[in-house]
TIMI-2910 file (N, C-alpha, C, CB; in pm, 1 decimal, decimal comma, always signed):
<rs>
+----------+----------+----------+----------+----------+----------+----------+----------+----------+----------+----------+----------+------+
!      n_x !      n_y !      n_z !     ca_x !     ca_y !     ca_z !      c_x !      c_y !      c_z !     cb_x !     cb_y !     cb_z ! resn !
+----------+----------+----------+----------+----------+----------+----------+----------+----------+----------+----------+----------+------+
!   +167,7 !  +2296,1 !   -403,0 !   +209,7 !  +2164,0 !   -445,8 !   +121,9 !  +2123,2 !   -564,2 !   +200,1 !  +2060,2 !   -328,7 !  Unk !
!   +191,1 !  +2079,8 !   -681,7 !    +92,9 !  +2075,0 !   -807,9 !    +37,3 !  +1919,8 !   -743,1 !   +183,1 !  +2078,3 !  -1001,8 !  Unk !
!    -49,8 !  +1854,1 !   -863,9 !   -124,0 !  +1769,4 !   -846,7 !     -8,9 !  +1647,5 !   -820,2 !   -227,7 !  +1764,2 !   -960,8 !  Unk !
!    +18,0 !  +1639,6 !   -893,7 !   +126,5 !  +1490,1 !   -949,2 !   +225,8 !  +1432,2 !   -804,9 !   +278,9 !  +1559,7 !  -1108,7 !  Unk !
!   +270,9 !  +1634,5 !   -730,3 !   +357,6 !  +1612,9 !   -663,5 !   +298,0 !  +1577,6 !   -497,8 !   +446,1 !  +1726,6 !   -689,9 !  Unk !
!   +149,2 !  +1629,5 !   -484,6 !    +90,2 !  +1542,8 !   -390,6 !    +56,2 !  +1434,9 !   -387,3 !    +17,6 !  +1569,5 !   -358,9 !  Unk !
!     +5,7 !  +1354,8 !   -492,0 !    -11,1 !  +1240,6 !   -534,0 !    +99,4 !  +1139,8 !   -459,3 !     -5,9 !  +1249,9 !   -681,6 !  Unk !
!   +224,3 !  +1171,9 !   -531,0 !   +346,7 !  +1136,5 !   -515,3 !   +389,9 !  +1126,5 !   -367,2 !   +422,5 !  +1223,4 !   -588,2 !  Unk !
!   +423,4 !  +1227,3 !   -286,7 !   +383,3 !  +1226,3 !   -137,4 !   +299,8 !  +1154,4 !    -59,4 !   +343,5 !  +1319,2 !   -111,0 !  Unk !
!   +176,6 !  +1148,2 !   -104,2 !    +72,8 !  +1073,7 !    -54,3 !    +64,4 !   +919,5 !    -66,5 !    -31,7 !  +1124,6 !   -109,0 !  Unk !
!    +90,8 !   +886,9 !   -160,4 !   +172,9 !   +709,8 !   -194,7 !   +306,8 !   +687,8 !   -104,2 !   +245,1 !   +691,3 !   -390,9 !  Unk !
!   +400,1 !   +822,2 !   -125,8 !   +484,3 !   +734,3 !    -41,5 !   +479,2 !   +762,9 !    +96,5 !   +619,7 !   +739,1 !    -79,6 !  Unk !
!   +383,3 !   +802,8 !   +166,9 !   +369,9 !   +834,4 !   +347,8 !   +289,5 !   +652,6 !   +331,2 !   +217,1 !  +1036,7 !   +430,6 !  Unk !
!   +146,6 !   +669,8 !   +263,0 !   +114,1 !   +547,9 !   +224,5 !   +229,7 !   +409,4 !   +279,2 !   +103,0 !   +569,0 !    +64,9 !  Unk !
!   +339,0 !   +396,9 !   +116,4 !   +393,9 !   +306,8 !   +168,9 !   +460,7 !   +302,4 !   +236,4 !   +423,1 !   +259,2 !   +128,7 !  Unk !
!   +504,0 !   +420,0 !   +309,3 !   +593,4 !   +366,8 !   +458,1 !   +552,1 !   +330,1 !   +549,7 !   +662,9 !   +440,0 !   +525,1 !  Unk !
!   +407,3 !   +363,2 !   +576,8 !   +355,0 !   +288,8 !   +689,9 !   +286,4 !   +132,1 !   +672,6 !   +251,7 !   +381,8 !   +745,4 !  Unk !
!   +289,1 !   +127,0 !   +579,1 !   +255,0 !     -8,2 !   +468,3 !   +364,9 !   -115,7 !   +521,7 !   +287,9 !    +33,5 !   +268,6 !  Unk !
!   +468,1 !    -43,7 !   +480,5 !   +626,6 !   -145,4 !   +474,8 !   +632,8 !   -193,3 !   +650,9 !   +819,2 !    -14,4 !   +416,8 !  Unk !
!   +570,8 !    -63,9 !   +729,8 !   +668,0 !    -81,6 !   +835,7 !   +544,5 !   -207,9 !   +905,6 !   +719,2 !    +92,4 !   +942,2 !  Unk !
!   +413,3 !   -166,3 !   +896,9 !   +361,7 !   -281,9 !   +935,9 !   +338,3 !   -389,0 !   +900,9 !   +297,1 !   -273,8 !   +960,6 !  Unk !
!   +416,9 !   -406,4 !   +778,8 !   +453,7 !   -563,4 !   +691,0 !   +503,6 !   -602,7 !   +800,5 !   +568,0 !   -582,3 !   +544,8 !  Unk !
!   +620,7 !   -540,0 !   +838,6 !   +761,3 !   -562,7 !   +939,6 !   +721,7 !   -605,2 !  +1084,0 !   +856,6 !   -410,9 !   +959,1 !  Unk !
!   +629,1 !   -513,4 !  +1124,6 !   +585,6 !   -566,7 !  +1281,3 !   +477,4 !   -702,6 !  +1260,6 !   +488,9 !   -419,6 !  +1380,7 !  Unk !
!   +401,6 !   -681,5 !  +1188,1 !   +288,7 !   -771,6 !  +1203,6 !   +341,2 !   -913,1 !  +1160,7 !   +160,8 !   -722,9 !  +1114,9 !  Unk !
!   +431,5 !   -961,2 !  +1055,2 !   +420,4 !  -1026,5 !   +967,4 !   +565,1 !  -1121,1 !   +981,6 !   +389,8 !   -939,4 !   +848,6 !  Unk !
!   +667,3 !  -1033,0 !  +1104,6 !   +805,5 !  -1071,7 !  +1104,5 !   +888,9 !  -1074,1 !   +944,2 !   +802,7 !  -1221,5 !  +1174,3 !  Unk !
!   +851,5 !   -961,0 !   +873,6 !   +928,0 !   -967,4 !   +743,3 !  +1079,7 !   -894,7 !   +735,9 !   +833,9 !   -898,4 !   +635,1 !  Unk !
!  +1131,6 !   -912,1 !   +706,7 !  +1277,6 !   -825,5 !   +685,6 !  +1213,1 !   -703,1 !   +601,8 !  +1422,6 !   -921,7 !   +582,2 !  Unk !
!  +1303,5 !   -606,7 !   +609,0 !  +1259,6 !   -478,7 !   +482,7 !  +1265,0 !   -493,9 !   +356,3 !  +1337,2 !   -361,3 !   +479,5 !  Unk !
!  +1369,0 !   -565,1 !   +352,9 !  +1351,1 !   -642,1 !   +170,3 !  +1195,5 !   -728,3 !   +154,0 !  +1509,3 !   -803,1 !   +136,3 !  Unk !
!  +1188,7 !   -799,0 !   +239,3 !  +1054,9 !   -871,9 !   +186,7 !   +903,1 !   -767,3 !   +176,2 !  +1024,4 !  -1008,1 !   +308,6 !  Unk !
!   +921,3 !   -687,6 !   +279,8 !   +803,6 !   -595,7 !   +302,9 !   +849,8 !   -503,2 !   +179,6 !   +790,2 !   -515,2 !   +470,8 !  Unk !
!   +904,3 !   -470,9 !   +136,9 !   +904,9 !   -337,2 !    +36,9 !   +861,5 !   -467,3 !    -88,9 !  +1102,5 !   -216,8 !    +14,8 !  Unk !
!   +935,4 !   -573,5 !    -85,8 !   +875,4 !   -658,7 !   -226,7 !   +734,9 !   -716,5 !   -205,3 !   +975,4 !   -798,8 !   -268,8 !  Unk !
!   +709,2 !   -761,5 !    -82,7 !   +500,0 !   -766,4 !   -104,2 !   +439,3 !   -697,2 !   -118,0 !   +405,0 !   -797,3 !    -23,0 !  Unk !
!   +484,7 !   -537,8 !    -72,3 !   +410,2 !   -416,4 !    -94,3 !   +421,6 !   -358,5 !   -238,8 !   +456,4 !   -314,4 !     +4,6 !  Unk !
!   +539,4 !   -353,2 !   -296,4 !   +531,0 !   -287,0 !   -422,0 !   +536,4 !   -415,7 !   -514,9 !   +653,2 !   -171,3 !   -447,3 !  Unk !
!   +498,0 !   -508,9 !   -516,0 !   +461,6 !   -660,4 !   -602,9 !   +287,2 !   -683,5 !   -566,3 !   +579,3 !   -830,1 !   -522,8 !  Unk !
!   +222,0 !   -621,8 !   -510,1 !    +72,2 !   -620,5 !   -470,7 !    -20,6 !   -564,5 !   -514,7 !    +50,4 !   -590,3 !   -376,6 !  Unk !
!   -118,0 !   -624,7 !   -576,4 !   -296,9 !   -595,4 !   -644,5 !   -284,2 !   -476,0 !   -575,4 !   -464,5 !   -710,3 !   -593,9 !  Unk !
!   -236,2 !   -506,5 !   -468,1 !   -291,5 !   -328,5 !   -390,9 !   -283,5 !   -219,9 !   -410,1 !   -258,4 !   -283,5 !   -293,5 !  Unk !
!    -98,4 !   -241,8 !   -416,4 !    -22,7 !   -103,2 !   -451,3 !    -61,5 !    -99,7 !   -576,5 !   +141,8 !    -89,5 !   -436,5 !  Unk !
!    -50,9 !   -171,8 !   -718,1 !    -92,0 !   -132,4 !   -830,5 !   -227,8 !    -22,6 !   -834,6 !   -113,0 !   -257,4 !   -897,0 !  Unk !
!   -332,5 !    -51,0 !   -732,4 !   -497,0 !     +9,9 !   -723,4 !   -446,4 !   +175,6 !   -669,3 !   -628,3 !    -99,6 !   -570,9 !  Unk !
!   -376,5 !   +149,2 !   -555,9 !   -347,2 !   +272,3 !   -507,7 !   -268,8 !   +354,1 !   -572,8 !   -303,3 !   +265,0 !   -402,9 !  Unk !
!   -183,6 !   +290,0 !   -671,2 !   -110,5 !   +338,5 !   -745,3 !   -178,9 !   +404,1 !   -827,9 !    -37,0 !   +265,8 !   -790,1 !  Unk !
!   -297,5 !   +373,0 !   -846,8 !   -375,6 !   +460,8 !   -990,8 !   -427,2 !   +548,7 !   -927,0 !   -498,3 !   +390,9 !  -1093,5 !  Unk !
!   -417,9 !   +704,7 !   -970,8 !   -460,7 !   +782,0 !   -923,8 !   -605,3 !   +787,0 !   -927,5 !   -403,7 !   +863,8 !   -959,0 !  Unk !
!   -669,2 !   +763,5 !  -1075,7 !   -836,9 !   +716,1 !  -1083,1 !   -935,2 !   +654,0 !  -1016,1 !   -858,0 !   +653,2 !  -1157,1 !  Unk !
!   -846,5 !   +516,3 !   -912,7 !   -933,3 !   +463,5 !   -779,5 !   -934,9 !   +605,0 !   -654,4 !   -833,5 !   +295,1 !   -699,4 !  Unk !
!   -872,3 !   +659,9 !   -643,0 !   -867,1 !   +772,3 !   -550,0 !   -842,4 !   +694,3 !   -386,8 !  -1026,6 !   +869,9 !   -566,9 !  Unk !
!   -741,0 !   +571,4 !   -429,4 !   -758,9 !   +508,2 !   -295,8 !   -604,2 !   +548,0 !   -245,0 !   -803,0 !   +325,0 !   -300,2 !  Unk !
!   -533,7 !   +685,0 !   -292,2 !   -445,3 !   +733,0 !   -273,4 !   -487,3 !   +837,2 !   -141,7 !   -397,8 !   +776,3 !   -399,3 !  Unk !
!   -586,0 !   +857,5 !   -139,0 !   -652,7 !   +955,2 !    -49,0 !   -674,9 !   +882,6 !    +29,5 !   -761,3 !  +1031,0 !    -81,1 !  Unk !
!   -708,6 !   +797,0 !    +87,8 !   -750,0 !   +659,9 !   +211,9 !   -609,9 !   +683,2 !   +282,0 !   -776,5 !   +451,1 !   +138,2 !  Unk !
!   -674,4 !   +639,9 !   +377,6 !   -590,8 !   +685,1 !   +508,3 !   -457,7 !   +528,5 !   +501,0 !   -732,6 !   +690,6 !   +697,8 !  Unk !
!   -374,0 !   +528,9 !   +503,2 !   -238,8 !   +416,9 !   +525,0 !   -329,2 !   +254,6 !   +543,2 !   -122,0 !   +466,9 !   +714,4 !  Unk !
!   -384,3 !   +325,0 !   +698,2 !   -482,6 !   +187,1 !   +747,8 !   -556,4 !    +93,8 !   +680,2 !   -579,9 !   +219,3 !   +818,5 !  Unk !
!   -623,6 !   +173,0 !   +612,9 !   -764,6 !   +159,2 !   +507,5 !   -729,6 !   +106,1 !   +433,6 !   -836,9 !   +262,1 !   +441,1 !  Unk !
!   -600,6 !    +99,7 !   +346,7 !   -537,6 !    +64,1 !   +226,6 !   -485,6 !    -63,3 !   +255,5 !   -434,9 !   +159,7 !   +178,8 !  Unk !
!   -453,3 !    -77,1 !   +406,0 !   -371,6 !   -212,4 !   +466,1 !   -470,8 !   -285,4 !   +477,3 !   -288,4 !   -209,6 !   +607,2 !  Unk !
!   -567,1 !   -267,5 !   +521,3 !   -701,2 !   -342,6 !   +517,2 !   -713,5 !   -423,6 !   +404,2 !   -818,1 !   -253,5 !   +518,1 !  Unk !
!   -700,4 !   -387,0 !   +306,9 !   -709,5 !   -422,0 !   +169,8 !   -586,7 !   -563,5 !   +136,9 !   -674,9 !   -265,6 !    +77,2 !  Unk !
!   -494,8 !   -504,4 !   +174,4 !   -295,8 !   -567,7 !   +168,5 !   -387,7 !   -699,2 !   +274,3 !    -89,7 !   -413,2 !   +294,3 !  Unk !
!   -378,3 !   -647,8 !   +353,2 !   -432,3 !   -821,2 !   +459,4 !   -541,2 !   -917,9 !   +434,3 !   -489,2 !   -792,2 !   +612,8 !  Unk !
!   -612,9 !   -847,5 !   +288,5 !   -727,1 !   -932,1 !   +225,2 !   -671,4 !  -1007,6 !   +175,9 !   -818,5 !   -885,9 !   +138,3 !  Unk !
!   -554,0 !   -918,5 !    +63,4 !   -485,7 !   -992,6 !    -61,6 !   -427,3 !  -1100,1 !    -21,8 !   -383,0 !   -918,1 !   -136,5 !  Unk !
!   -342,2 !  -1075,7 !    +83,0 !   -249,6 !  -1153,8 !   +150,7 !   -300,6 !  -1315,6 !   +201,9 !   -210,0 !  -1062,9 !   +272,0 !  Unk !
!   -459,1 !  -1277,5 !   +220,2 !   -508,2 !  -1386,8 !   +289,8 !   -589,5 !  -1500,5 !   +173,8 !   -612,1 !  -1321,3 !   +411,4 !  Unk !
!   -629,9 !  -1403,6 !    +82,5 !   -686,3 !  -1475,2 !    -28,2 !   -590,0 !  -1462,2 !   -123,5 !   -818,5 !  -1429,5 !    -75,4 !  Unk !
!   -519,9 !  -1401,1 !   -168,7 !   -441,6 !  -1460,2 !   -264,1 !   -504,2 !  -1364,4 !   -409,4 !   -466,5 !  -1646,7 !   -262,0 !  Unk !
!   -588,9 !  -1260,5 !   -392,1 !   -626,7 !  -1134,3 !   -460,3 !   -672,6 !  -1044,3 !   -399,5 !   -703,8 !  -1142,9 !   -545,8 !  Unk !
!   -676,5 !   -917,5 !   -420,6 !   -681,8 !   -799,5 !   -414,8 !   -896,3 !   -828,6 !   -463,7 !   -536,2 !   -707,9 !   -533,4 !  Unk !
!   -932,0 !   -754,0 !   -355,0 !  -1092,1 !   -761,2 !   -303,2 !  -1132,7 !   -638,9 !   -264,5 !  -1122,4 !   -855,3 !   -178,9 !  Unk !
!  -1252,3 !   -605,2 !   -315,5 !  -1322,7 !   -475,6 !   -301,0 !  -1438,2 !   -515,6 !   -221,1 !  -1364,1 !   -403,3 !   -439,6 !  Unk !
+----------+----------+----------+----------+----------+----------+----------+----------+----------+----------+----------+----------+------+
</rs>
Protein backbone atom coordinates (compact mmCIF):
# COMPACT_ATOMS: atom_id res chain seq x y z
CA UNK A 1 0.00 0.00 0.00
CA UNK A 2 1.84 3.25 -1.14
CA UNK A 3 1.92 6.12 1.30
CA UNK A 4 -1.03 8.39 0.16
CA UNK A 5 -3.21 5.20 -0.07
CA UNK A 6 -2.74 4.37 3.70
CA UNK A 7 -3.07 7.70 4.71
CA UNK A 8 -6.33 7.71 2.91
CA UNK A 9 -7.65 4.48 4.68
CA UNK A 10 -6.54 5.59 7.87
CA UNK A 11 -8.69 9.00 7.84
CA UNK A 12 -11.46 7.26 6.65
CA UNK A 13 -11.66 4.15 9.44
CA UNK A 14 -10.85 7.51 11.53
CA UNK A 15 -13.99 9.14 10.34
CA UNK A 16 -16.30 6.43 10.60
CA UNK A 17 -15.92 5.89 13.95
CA UNK A 18 -15.91 9.70 14.44
CA UNK A 19 -19.41 10.00 12.60
CA UNK A 20 -20.83 7.07 14.34
CA UNK A 21 -20.09 8.41 17.82
CA UNK A 22 -21.30 11.92 16.83
CA UNK A 23 -24.56 9.72 16.37
CA UNK A 24 -24.68 7.80 19.70
CA UNK A 25 -23.31 10.33 22.01
CA UNK A 26 -24.71 13.52 20.71
CA UNK A 27 -28.33 12.26 19.22
CA UNK A 28 -27.20 13.68 15.71
CA UNK A 29 -28.75 12.41 12.46
CA UNK A 30 -25.90 11.26 9.87
CA UNK A 31 -26.19 14.36 7.98
CA UNK A 32 -25.34 16.44 10.98
CA UNK A 33 -22.46 14.11 12.22
CA UNK A 34 -20.71 13.80 8.81
CA UNK A 35 -21.18 17.94 8.67
CA UNK A 36 -19.52 18.58 12.36
CA UNK A 37 -16.99 16.12 11.56
CA UNK A 38 -15.84 17.13 8.17
CA UNK A 39 -16.63 21.17 9.03
CA UNK A 40 -14.10 20.69 12.26
CA UNK A 41 -10.55 22.31 13.49
CA UNK A 42 -10.16 18.68 13.95
CA UNK A 43 -10.66 16.96 10.87
CA UNK A 44 -8.77 19.81 9.05
CA UNK A 45 -5.46 18.78 11.80
CA UNK A 46 -6.00 15.17 11.09
CA UNK A 47 -6.41 15.85 7.77
CA UNK A 48 -2.80 17.05 7.46
CA UNK A 49 -0.69 14.41 7.11
CA UNK A 50 2.35 16.61 8.85
CA UNK A 51 0.44 16.61 12.44
CA UNK A 52 0.71 12.72 12.18
CA UNK A 53 -2.56 12.78 14.16
CA UNK A 54 -3.72 10.44 11.31
CA UNK A 55 -1.90 7.70 13.17
CA UNK A 56 -3.86 8.29 16.67
CA UNK A 57 -6.09 5.87 17.39
CA UNK A 58 -10.20 7.09 16.29
CA UNK A 59 -10.57 7.72 20.24
CA UNK A 60 -7.68 10.01 20.70
CA UNK A 61 -8.73 12.16 17.83
CA UNK A 62 -12.42 12.30 19.39
CA UNK A 63 -10.93 13.49 22.42
CA UNK A 64 -9.89 16.38 20.61
CA UNK A 65 -13.71 16.73 18.49
CA UNK A 66 -15.28 16.89 22.26
CA UNK A 67 -12.77 19.76 23.19
CA UNK A 68 -13.71 21.68 20.04
CA UNK A 69 -17.18 21.03 20.49
CA UNK A 70 -17.12 22.26 24.03
CA UNK A 71 -15.01 25.33 23.57
CA UNK A 72 -15.76 26.35 20.41
CA UNK A 73 -11.83 25.60 19.04
CA UNK A 74 -9.78 22.96 18.31
CA UNK A 75 -7.02 22.66 21.55
CA UNK A 76 -3.78 20.97 21.90
Amino acid sequence: MTKEKNFQFLLEAISTDIIGWLIRDNGLSLSEAISTWYNSETFEKVSEPKTGMYIESPAYNYDFLKRELLTGRFQV
